[in-house]
N, C-alpha and C positions, 0 to 999 in steps of 0.2 A: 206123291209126285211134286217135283218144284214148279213153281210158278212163271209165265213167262218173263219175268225180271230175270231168270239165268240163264236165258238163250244168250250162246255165242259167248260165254262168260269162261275164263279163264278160272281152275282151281291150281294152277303147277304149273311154271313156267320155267325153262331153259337150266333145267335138266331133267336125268332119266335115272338118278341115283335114287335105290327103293330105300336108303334109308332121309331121303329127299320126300319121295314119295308120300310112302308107307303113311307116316305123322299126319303130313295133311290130308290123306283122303281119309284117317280116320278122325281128326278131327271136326271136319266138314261134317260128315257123318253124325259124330255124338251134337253138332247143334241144328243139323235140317232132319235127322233120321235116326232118334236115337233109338228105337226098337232094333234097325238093324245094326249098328255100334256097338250095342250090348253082344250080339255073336260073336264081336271077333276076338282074339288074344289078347291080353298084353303084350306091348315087343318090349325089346330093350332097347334104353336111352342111351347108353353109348354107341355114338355114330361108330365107333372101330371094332365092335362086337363081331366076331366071326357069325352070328347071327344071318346082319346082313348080307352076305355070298350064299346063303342056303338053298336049299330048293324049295325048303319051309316060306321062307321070306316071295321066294315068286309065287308060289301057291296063293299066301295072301294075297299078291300085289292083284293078281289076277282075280282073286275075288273080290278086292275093295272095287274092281273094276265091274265087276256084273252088279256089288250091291249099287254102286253110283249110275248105273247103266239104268237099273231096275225103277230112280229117283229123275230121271231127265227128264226136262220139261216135258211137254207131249211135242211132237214135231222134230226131236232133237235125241241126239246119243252122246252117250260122255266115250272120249275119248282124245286120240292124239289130234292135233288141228290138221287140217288135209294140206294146209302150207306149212307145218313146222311144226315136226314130229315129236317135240322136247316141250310141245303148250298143247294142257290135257284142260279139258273142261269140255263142259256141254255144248252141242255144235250142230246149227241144224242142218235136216235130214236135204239131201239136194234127190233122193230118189233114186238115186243107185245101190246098188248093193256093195257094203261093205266088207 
């Protein structure tokens, strides 16, 4: 679990492109989690990789999303910011269901 220094901390900001994505939640991952880093793929480094449009590629996004979910501070969830769908990072909890 991360420490409360990444509450409300932005990892991805203003965009939603998984080949945007993808890179930084796994790099995040290989320096705050690297047990769970090691599970995932290699992608490929060309952004124009027909790769990226797969269903392969959302598979991952969506589980870089539960491993980072699994690492949020206590109090907080990683996800989209509840004002601005495009800024993904850890966000605390207000108590509703998401």
């Amino acid at each position: 679990m991360l420490g409360p220094e990444w509450k409300n901390e932005s990892l991805s900001h203003a965009t939603m492109r998984p080949q945007d994505l993808i890179p930084r939640f796994l790099d995040f991952l290989r320096e705050h989690a690297p047990e769970k880093y090691d599970s995932f793929p290699v992608i490929p480094s060309d952004e124009d990789h027909p790769w990226w449009d797969s269903e392969e590629a959302q598979y991952l996004l969506e589980d870089l999303f539960d491993a980072l979910e699994e690492i949020a501070p206590e109090g907080c969830y990683f996800g989209a910011h509840p004002g601005d769908g495009s800024d993904y990072g850890f966000w605390e909890e207000d108590g509703e269901e998401r």
